[in-house]
C-alpha positions in Angstrom: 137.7 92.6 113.6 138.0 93.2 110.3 135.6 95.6 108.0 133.6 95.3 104.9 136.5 95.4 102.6 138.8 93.4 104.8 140.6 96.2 106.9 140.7 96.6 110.4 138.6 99.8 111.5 137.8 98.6 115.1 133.6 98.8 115.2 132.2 96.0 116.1 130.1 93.7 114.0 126.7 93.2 113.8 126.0 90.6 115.6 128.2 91.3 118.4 125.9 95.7 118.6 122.8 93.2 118.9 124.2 91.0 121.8 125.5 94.5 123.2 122.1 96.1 123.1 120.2 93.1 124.1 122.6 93.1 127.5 122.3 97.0 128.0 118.1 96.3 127.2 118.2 93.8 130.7 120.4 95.8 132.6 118.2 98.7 132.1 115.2 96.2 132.9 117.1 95.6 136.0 117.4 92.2 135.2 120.7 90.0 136.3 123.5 89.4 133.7 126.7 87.8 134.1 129.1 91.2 135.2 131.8 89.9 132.4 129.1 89.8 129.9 128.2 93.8 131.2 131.2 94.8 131.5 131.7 93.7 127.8 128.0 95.4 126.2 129.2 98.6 128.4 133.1 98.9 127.0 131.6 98.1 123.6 129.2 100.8 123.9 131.8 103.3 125.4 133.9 102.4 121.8 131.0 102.3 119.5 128.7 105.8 118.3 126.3 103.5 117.1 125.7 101.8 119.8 126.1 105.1 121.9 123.6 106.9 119.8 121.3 103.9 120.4 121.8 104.1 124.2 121.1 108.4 124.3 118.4 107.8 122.4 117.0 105.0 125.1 117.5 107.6 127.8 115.4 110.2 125.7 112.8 108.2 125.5 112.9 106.8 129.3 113.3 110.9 130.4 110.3 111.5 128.0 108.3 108.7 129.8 108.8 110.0 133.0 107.6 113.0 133.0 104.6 111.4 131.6 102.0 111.3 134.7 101.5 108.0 135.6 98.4 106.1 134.5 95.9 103.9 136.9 93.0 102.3 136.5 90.2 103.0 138.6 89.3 101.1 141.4 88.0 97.4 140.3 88.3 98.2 136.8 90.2 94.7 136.4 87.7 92.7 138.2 85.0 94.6 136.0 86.7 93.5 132.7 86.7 89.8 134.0 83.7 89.9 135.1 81.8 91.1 131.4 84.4 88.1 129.7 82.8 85.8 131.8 78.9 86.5 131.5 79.8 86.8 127.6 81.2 83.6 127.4 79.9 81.2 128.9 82.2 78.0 127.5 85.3 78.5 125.6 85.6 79.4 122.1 87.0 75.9 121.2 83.9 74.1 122.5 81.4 76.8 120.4 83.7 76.5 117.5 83.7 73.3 117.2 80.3 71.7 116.0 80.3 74.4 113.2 83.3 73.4 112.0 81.8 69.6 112.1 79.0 70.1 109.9 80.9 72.7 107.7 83.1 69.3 106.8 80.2 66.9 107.1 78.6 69.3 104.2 82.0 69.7 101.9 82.3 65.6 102.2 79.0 65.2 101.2 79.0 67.8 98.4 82.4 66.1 97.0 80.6 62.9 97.2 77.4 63.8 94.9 79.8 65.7 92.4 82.4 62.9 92.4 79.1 60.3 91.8 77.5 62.5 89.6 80.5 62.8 87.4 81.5 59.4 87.3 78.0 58.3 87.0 77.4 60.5 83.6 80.8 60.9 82.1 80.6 63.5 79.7 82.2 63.8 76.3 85.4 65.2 75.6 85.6 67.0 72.2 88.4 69.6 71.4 87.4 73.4 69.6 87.1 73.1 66.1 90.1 74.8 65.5 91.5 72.1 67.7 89.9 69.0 66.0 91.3 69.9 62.6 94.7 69.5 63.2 95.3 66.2 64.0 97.1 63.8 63.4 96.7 61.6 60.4 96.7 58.2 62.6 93.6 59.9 64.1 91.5 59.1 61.1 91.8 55.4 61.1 89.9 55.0 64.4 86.6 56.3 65.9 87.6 56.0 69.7 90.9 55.4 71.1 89.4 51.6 72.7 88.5 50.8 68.9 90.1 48.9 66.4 92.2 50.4 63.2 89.7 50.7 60.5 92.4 52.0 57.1 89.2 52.3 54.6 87.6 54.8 56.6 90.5 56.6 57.8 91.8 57.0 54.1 88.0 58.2 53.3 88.3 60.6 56.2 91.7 62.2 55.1 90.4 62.5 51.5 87.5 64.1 52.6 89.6 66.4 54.5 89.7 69.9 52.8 92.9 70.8 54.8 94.6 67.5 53.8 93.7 67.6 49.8 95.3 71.6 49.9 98.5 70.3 51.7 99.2 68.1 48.4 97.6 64.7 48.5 98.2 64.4 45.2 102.1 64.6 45.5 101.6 61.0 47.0 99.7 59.5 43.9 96.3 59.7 46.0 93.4 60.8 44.1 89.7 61.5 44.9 
C-alpha cells in the first residue's frame, strides 16, 4: 500500500478501515461473516492504531452501557400506544390527505385560468421609464408601433424635436430646424 506521497508506510487505506470496521460492527452484532473476511478486519485491526483506537473506544461505550440498568416498559404499554394510534386515526393519512390536496389544485388551476384570461383578455401597455424611452434608437422615430408602416416625415419631425438629438449635433449633418 502506498501513502499519501507515494511511499510505503504499511496503514491501510481508507476504504479498506471502513470495510474493517463495518466487519468488526457485525461480528460484534453477532451476526455471520465469512471467517476469511474476519480474520482479515481482525489482523488489520491488530496492525492499525486507528482502527484499534476505534475498537477500545467501542468497548467503552458497550462497558458503559452495561452497567446501565436495563430499561422495560411496563406491562401493556405497547398495546396501549397501538391502541391511542388507532382511535386517533381512523383511515390513513393518505386517504385524509388526499381531497385537500384535490381542491388545493382544483383552486390554483382555476386561479391560473382567470389571471391567464384576464391578462390576455385586456393586454396592457408596455411603455419603458422615461429615462428609458429617451434613448432610443433613431429607427424608432419613424414608426408609431412596431406592426405599423415606416412613416420618414414624422420620424425626421420627431428626431428634430428631440432636445437630446439637436445637443448631440444635428447640425453637423446639414439638418436644420
Amino acid at each position: 500500500m502506498s501513502g499519501p506521497h507515494g511511499r510505503d508506510d504499511g496503514l491501510p487505506r481508507d476504504g479498506e478501515r471502513a470495510e474493517a470496521l463495518r466487519l468488526l460492527s457485525l461480528l460484534r452484532d453477532g451476526r455471520a461473516v465469512e471467517p476469511r473476511d474476519a480474520a482479515a478486519a481482525r489482523e488489520l485491526a491488530g496492525r492499525d492504531p486507528e482502527l484499534r483506537a476505534t475498537l477500545e473506544a467501542w468497548d467503552r461505550q458497550a462497558a458503559l452501557l452495561a452497567a446501565e440498568p436495563p430499561l422495560a416498559a411496563s406491562a401493556g404499554f405497547t398495546d396501549r400506544v397501538l391502541q391511542s394510534a388507532r382511535e386517533q386515526r381512523t383511515a390513513p393519512v393518505e386517504v385524509l390527505v388526499l381531497p385537500l390536496v384535490m381542491r388545493l389544485a382544483a383552486a390554483a388551476a382555476l386561479l391560473l385560468a382567470v389571471t391567464l384570461g384576464w391578462s390576455l383578455a385586456r393586454p396592457g401597455v408596455l411603455r419603458a421609464d422615461p429615462d428609458i424611452q429617451r434613448q432610443r434608437h433613431a429607427v424608432d422615430h419613424f414608426r408609431a408601433t412596431p406592426f405599423a408602416a415606416d412613416d420618414l416625415q414624422a420620424g425626421l419631425r420627431a428626431r428634430l424635436a428631440d432636445p437630446a438629438f439637436v445637443e448631440r449635433g444635428a447640425g453637423a449633418f446639414g439638418v436644420m430646424r
